[in-house]
MDAnalysis code that builds the backbone (N, CA, C; Angstrom):
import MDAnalysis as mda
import numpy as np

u = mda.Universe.empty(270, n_residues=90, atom_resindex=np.repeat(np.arange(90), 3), trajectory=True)
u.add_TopologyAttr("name", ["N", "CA", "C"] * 90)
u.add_TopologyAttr("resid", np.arange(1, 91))
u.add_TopologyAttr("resname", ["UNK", "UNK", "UNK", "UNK", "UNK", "UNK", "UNK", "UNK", "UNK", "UNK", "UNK", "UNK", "UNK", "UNK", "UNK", "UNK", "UNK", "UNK", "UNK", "UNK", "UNK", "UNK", "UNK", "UNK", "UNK", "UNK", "UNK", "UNK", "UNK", "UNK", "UNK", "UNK", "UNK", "UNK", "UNK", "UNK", "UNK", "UNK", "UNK", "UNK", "UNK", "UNK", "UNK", "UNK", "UNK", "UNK", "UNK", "UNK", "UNK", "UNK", "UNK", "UNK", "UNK", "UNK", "UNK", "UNK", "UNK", "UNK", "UNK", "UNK", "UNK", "UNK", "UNK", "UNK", "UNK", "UNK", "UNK", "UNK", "UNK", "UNK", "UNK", "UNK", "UNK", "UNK", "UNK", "UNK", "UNK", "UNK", "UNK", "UNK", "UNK", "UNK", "UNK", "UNK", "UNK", "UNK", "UNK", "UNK", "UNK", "UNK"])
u.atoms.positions = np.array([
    [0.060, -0.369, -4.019],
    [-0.027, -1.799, -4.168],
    [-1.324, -2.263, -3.523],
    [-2.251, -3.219, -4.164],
    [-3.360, -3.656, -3.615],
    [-3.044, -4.984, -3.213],
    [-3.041, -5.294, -2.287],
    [-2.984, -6.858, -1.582],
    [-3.782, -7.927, -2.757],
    [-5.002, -7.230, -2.991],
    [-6.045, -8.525, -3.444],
    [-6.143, -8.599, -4.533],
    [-5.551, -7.717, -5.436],
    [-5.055, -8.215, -6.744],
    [-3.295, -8.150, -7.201],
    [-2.536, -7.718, -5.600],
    [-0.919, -8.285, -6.318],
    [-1.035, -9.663, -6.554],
    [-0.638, -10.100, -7.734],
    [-0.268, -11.544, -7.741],
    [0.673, -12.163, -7.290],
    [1.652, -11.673, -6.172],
    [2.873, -12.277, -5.824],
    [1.846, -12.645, -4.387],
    [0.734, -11.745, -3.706],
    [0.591, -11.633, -2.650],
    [-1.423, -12.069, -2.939],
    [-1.673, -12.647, -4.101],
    [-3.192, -12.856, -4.548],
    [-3.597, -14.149, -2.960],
    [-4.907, -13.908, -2.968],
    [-5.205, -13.825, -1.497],
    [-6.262, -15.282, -2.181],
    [-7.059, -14.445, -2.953],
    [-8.107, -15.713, -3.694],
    [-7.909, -15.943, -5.431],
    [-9.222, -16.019, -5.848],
    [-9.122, -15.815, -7.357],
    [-8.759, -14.683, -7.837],
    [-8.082, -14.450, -8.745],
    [-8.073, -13.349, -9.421],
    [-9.080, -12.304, -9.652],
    [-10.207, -12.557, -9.684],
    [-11.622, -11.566, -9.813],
    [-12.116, -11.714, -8.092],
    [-10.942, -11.720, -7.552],
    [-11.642, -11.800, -5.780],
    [-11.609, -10.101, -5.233],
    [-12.845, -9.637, -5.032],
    [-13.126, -8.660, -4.401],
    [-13.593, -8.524, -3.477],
    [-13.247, -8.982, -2.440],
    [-13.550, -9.503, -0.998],
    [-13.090, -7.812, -0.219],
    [-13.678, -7.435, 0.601],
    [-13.578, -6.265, 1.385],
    [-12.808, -6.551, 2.693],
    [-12.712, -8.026, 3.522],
    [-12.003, -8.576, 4.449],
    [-11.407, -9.373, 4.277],
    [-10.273, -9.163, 5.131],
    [-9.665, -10.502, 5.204],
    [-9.809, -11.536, 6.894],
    [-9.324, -12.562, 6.791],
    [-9.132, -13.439, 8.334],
    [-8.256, -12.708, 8.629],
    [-7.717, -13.290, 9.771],
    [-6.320, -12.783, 10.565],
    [-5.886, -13.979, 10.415],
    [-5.963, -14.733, 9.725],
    [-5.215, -16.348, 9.107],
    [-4.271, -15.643, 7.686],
    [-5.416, -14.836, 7.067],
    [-4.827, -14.779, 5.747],
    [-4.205, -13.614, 5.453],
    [-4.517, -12.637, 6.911],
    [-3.451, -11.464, 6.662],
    [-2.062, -11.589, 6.951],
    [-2.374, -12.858, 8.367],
    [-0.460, -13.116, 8.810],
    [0.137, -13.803, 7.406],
    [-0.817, -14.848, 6.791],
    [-0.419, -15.448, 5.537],
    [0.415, -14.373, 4.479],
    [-0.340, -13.510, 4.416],
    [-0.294, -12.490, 3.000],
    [0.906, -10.901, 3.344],
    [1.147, -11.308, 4.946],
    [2.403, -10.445, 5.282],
    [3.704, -11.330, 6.041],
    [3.319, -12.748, 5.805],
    [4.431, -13.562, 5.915],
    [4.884, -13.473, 7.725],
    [3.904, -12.894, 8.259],
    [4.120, -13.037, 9.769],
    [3.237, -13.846, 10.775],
    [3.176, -14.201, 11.654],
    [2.215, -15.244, 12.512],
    [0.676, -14.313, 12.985],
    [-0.386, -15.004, 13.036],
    [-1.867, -14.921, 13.473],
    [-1.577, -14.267, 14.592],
    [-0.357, -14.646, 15.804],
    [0.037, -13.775, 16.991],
    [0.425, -12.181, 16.965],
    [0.836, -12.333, 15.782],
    [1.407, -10.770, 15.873],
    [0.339, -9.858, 14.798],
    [-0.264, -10.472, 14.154],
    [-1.683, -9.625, 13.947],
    [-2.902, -9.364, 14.785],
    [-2.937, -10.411, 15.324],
    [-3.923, -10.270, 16.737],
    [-3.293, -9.177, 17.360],
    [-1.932, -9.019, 17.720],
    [-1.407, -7.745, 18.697],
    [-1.102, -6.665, 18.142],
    [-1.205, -6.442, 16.550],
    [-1.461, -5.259, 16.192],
    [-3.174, -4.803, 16.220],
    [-3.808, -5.881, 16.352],
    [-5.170, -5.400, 16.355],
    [-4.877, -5.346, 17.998],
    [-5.263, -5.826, 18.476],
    [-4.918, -5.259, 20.171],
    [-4.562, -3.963, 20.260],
    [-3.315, -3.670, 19.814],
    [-2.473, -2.332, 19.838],
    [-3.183, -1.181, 19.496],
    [-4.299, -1.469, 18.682],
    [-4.844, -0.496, 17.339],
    [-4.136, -0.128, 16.664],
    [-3.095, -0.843, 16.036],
    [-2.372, -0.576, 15.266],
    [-2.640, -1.330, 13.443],
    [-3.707, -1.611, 13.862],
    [-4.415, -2.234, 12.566],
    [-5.923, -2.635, 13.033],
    [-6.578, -1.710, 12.281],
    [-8.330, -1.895, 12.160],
    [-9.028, -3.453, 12.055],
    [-9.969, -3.508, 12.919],
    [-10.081, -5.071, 12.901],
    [-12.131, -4.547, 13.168],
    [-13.049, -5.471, 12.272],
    [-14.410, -5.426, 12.412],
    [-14.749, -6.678, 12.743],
    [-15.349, -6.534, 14.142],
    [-15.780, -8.500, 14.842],
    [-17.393, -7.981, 13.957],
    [-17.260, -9.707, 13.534],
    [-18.195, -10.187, 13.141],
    [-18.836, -11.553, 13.903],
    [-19.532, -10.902, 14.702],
    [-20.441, -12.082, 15.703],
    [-18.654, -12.289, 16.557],
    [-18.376, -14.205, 16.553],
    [-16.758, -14.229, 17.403],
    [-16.198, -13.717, 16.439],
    [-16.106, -13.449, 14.961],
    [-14.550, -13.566, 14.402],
    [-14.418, -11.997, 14.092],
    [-13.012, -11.816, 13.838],
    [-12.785, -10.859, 13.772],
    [-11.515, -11.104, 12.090],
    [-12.109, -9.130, 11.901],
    [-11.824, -9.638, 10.223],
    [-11.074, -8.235, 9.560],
    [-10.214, -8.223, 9.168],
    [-9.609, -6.941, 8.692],
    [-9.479, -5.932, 7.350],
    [-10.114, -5.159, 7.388],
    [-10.226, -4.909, 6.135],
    [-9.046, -4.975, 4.975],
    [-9.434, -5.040, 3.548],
    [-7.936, -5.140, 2.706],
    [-7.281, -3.829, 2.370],
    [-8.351, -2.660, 2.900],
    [-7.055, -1.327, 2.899],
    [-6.700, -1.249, 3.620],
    [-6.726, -1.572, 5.216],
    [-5.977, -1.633, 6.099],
    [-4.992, -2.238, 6.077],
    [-4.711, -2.948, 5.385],
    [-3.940, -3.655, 5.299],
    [-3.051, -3.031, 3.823],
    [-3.209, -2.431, 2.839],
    [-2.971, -1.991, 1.736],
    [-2.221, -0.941, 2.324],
    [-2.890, 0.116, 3.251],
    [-2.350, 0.954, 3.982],
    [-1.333, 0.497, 4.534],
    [-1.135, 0.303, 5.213],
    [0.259, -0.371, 6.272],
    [1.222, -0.553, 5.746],
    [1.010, -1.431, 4.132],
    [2.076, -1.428, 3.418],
    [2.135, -0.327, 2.465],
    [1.512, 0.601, 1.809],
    [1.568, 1.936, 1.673],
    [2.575, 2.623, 2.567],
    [2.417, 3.107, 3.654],
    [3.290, 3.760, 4.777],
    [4.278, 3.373, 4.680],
    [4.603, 1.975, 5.045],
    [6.069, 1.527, 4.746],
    [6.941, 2.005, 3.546],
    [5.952, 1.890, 2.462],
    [6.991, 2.135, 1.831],
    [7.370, 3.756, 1.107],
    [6.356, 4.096, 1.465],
    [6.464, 6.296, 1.460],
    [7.727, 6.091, 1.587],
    [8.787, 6.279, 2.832],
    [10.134, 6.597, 2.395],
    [11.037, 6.006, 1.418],
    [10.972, 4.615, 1.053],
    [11.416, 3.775, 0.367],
    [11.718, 4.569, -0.938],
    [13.397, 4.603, -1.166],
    [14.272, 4.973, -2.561],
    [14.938, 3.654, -2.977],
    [14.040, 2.861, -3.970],
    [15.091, 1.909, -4.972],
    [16.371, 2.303, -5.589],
    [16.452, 3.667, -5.729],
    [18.010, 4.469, -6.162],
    [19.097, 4.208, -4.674],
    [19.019, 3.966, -3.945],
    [19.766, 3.888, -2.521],
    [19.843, 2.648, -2.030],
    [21.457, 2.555, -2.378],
    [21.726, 1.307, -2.470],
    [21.893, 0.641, -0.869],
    [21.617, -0.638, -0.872],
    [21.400, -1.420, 0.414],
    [22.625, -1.391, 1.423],
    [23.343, -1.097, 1.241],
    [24.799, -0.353, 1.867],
    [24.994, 0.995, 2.404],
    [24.201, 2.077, 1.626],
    [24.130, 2.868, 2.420],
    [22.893, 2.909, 2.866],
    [22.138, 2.225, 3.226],
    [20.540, 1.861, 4.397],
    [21.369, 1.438, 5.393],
    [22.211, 0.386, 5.654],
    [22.968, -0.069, 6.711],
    [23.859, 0.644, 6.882],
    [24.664, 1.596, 6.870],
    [25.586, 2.084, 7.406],
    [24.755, 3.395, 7.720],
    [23.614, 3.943, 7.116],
    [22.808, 4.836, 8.061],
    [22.231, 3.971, 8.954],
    [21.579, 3.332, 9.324],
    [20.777, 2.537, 10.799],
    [22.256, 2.208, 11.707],
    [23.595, 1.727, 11.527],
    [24.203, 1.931, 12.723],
    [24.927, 2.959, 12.961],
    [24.968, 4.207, 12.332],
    [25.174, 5.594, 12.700],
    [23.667, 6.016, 13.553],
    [22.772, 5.476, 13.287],
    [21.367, 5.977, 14.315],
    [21.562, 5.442, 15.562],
    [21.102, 6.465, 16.585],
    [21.313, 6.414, 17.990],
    [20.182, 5.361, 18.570],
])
C-alpha cells in the first residue's frame, strides 16, 4: 500500500509525488496525534530528516510501518478467533 496514492489515505492531489511528509500530515494520514509521531521519531522508531527547524518524514517510512503491520495479517481469520487468541496470550 502506498500512502500517497491510496485514495482512502490521498495526502495531496492525485499526481502528488512528494518524497515527505509533515508530522501534521503523517498523524493526519495514520489517524493518530502530532504527539505520538514526534515520539516515534524520538524513539527511532520512525525515520525523520530536519530540514533547517522542521522536521519531515519520508512516505516509505511511513509505507513501511504500515507494510510490517500488516505481514502477519490473514483476512481468512475471522475477528473472533484474533480475540480469543490475544486473551489466551500471556
Amino acid at each position: 500500500m502506498n500512502i500517497a496514492t491510496s485514495p482512502e489515505l490521498m495526502v495531496g492531489k492525485p499526481d502528488d509525488s512528494r518524497l515527505v511528509l509533515s508530522i501534521a500530515e503523517v498523524a493526519n494520514c495514520l489517524g493518530v496525534s502530532d504527539d505520538l509521531v514526534y515520539e516515534f521519531v524520538h524513539q527511532r522508531r520512525l525515520p525523520c530528516l530536519r530540514l533547517g527547524r522542521r522536521l519531515v518524514i519520508p512516505v516509505r517510512a511511513v509505507d513501511a510501518i504500515i507494510d510490517e503491520c500488516l505481514a502477519g495479517f490473514d483476512p481468512e481469520v475471522p475477528l473472533s478467533a484474533l480475540q480469543a487468541r490475544r486473551r489466551r496470550e500471556p
